[in-house]
N, C-alpha and C positions, 0 to 999 in steps of 0.2 A: 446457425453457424456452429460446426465441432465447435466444443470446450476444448483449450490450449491445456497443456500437462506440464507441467513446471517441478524440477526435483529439486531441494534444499539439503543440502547436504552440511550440517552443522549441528555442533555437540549441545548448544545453546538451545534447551525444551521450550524458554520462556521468552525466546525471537523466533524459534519457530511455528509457535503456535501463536504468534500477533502475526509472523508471516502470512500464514497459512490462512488466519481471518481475514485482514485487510484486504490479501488479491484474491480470495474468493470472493467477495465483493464485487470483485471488476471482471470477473468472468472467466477468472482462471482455476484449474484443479490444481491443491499444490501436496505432492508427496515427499515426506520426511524421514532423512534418513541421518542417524547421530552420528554416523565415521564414514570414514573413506570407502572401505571394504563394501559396508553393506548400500553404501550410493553406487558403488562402482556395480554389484551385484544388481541393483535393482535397474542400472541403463542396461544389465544383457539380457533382463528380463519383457522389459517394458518401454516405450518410445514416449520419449519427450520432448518437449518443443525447444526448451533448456533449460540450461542450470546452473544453480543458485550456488556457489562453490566455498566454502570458510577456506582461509589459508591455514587456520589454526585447527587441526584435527587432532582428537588424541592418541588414533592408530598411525596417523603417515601423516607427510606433510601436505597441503590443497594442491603443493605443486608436482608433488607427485602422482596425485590423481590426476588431476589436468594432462600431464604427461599421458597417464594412460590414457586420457578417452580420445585425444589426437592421434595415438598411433593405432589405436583401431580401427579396424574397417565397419563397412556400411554406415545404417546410421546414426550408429553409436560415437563414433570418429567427427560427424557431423556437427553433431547437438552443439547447439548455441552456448557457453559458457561466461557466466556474469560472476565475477569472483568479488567474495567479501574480505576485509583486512582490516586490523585493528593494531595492526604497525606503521610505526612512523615512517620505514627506511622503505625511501620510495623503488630500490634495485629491487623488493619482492612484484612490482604493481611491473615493472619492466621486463620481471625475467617472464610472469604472468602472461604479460600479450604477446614477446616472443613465443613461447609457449603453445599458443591459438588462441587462447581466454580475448573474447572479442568485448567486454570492456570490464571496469571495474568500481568498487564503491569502497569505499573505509568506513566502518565501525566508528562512532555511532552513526545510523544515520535517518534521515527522514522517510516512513512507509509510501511518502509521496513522489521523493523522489526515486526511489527502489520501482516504481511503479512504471515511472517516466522510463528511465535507463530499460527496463523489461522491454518495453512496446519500441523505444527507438533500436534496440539489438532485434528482435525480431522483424521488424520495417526491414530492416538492413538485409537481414536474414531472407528475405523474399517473402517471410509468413505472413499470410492474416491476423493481423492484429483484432484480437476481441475486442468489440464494442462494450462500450461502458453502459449499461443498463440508464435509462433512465426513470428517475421516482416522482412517482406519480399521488399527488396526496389531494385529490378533486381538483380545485382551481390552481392550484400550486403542483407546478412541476421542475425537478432539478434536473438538467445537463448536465452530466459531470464531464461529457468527452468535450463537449461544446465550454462549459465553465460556464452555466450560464440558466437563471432560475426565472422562470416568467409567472406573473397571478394574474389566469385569465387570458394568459396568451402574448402580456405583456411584459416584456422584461423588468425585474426587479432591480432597483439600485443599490446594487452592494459591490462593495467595495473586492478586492481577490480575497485578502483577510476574512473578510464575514462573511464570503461564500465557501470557503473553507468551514467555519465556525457552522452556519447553517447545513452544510454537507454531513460534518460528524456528528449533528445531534438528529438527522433524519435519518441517516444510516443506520440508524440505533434508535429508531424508534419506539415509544412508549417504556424506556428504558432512562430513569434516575441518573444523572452526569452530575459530578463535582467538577468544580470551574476548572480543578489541575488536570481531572481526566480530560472533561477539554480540550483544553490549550496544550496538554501533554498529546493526542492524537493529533492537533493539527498540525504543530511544530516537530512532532517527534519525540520530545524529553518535556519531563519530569518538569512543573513549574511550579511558580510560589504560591501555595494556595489562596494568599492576602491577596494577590495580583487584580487588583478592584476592576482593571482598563475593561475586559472582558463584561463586563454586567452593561457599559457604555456602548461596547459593540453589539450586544443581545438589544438594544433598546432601536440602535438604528433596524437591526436587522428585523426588528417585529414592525417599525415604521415602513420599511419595505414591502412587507408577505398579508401582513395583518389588516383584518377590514378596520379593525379599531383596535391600534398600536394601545392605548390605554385600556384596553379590556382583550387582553391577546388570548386566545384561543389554540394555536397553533406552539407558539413554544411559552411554557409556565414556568414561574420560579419556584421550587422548592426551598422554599424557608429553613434555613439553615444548613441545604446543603447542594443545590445546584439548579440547573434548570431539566425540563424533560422536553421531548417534544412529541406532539401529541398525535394519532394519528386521526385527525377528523379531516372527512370528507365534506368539501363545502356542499 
């Protein structure tokens, strides 16, 4: 199946680059562009499936770009538009979908739900929605489109929580987690590193995957600073 092309059009280097990792992940290419002008340059250059819109620009305002790519022709005029907002006054999210901006999200917010909003604007849209890869680690395999981890063919018991939890330390495989990165990538923000609940949910989740939750192989604590997960083929 093509790869979907996604633009991000926001001044923000360090949510566009967690943008850009987390939905390449899920099967999508995402291009970055810091202001108005040079997103608005880059849809007459190149086709995209949509786009990622800030209201907050430093050249022009989101809704003046929005403006322009509705009153263009072809496919430019087309392109699916998902705007972002980090104001309260909800008349910007209104004039937005007047506008054509066919939905919208507020600042802060979760990469899972940015993900969700992506594929149901698209659905809408008539596209193909990209499938979610799935990971494959020997006997242990995770669904992420299905939500859904089997060891051996059989479905694991976890909980949505711990299967979020077990999704971002396999994503990231063979790669060192502290507990806030975490629970920071599965909720979205920033948590209390002391947050102990987290080491209770790793303990179900290896009683889940694990042939011997007491001697786990598959996801390890790192002593004094988080857990890893490992990439052994059973």
């Amino acid at each position: 199946m093509t790869t979907q092309n996604l633009l991000l059009i926001d001044d923000d280097q360090r949510l566009a680059d967690m943008v850009r990792q987390y939905l390449s992940q899920s099967g999508y290419t995402v291009e970055h562009a810091p202001n108005g002008a040079l997103g608005l340059a880059a849809l007459q250059h190149a086709k995209f499936d949509l786009v990622i819109l800030d209201l907050m620009l430093p050249d022009m305002d989101g809704l003046d770009v929005c403006r322009q790519i509705r009153s263009s022709s072809g496919e430019m005029g087309n392109v699916a538009v998902l705007m972002l907002t980090a104001k309260g006054d909800p008349m910007d999210r209104v004039i937005g979908l007047e506008l054509g901006a066919d939905d919208y999200l507020s600042k802060p917010f979760e990469p899972r739900e940015l993900l969700a909003r992506i594929r149901t604007v698209l659905r809408r849209q008539g596209t193909t929605v990209a499938p979610m890869p799935v990971l494959r680690f020997g006997a242990l395999e995770i669904d992420r489109g299905a939500r859904l981890a089997t060891v051996h063919g059989k479905p694991a018991d976890l909980t949505s929580y711990q299967f979020d939890l077990l999704t971002a330390l396999a994503e990231r495989a063979g790669r060192v987690l502290s507990r806030d990165q975490i629970m920071g990538m599965v909720r979205g923000r920033e948590m209390d590193a002391y947050d102990r609940s987290i080491d209770v949910h790793m303990g179900r989740i290896r009683a889940a995957i694990e042939n011997d939750p007491k001697n786990p192989k598959r996801i390890l604590t790192v002593r004094g600073v988080g857990y890893v997960f490992v990439k052994h083929q059973d």
